[in-house]
N, C-alpha and C positions, 0 to 999 in steps of 0.2 A: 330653759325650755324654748324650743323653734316657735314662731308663730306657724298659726294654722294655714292656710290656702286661701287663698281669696278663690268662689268659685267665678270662674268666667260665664261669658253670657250663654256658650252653647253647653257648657255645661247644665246652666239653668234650662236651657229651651230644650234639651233631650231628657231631663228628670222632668218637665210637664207634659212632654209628648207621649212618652212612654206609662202607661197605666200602671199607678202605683202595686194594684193585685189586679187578678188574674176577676175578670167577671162572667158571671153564669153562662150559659151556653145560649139561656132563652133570653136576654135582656141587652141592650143596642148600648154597644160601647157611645161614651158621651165623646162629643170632641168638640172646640173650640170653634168659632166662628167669630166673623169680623161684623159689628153692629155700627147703621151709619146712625150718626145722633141729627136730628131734626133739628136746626137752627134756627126757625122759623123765618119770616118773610124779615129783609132788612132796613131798616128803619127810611123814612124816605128823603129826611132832610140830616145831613149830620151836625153833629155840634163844632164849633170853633174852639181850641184848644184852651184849657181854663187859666191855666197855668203861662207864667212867661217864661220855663225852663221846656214848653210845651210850643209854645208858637214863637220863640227867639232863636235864630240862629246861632251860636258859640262864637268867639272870636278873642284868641290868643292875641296879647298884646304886650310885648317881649321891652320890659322898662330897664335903664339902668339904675343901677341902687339907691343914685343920688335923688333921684328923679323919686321913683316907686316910694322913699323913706319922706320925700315932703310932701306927696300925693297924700301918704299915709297922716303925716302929722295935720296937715287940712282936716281931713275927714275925722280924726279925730277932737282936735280944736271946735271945728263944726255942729260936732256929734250927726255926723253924717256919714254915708257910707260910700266907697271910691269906686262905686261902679253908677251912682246917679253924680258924683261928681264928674265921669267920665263921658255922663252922656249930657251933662252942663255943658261940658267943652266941645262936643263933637257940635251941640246946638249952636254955641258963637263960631263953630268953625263955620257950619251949615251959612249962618246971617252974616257970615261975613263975605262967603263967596256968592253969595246972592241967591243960596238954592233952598227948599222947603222946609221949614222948622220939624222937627222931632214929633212934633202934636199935630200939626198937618201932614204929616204922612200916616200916622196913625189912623188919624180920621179917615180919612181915603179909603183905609184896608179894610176898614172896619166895615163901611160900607157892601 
C-alpha cells in the first residue's frame, strides 16, 4: 500500500478559506482576522545572563591527541574538570605576561 499525501500548506489554507457548507442567506459568513496580542509595557531594567553558557563566549580549541589525552588524565587524577583547568592556564598565561587575572576582569564586568 502507497502512503497517503502529505497535504501541503496551500492546500491547507484553501480548505480554511473556503466555507466548509454553504450558510444561510440571513447570517454574515465568519472569516478570519489577525489579532495583535498586548505585550505590556517592557521591563525597565533587564537582567544579566544567569547562566555561563548565557554570558560566555564559545571558543574552539583545536588539541593534538598527545596533548588533549594528558589534559584529559590531569583533570581526571584531579577529579577536576578540563575546561577550569583551562582557564588555570590561561590565568598563569594572563600573570605571566603581566595583564589582568581572570577574577579581576570579572569583577570589572560585573560592575
Amino acid at each position: 500500500m502507497s502512503k497517503p499525501l502529505r497535504p501541503s500548506l496551500a492546500s491547507i489554507v484553501a480548505a480554511a478559506a473556503a466555507p466548509a457548507r454553504p450558510q444561510p442567506a440571513g447570517k454574515p459568513v465568519q472569516t478570519a482576522e489577525i489579532v495583535s496580542l498586548d505585550r505590556g509595557t517592557p521591563s525597565p531594567r533587564r537582567r544579566a545572563p544567569a547562566t555561563l553558557k548565557e554570558r560566555a563566549r564559545q571558543m574552539s580549541v583545536y588539541l593534538e591527541p598527545p596533548v588533549y589525552d594528558q589534559l584529559r588524565d590531569i583533570a581526571h587524577a584531579e577529579r577536576a574538570k578540563m575546561h577550569g583547568l583551562m582557564l588555570e592556564a590561561l590565568d598563569l598565561l594572563f600573570k605571566q605576561r603581566g595583564a589582568r587575572s581572570i577574577e579581576q576582569l570579572t569583577e570589572t564586568d560585573a560592575r
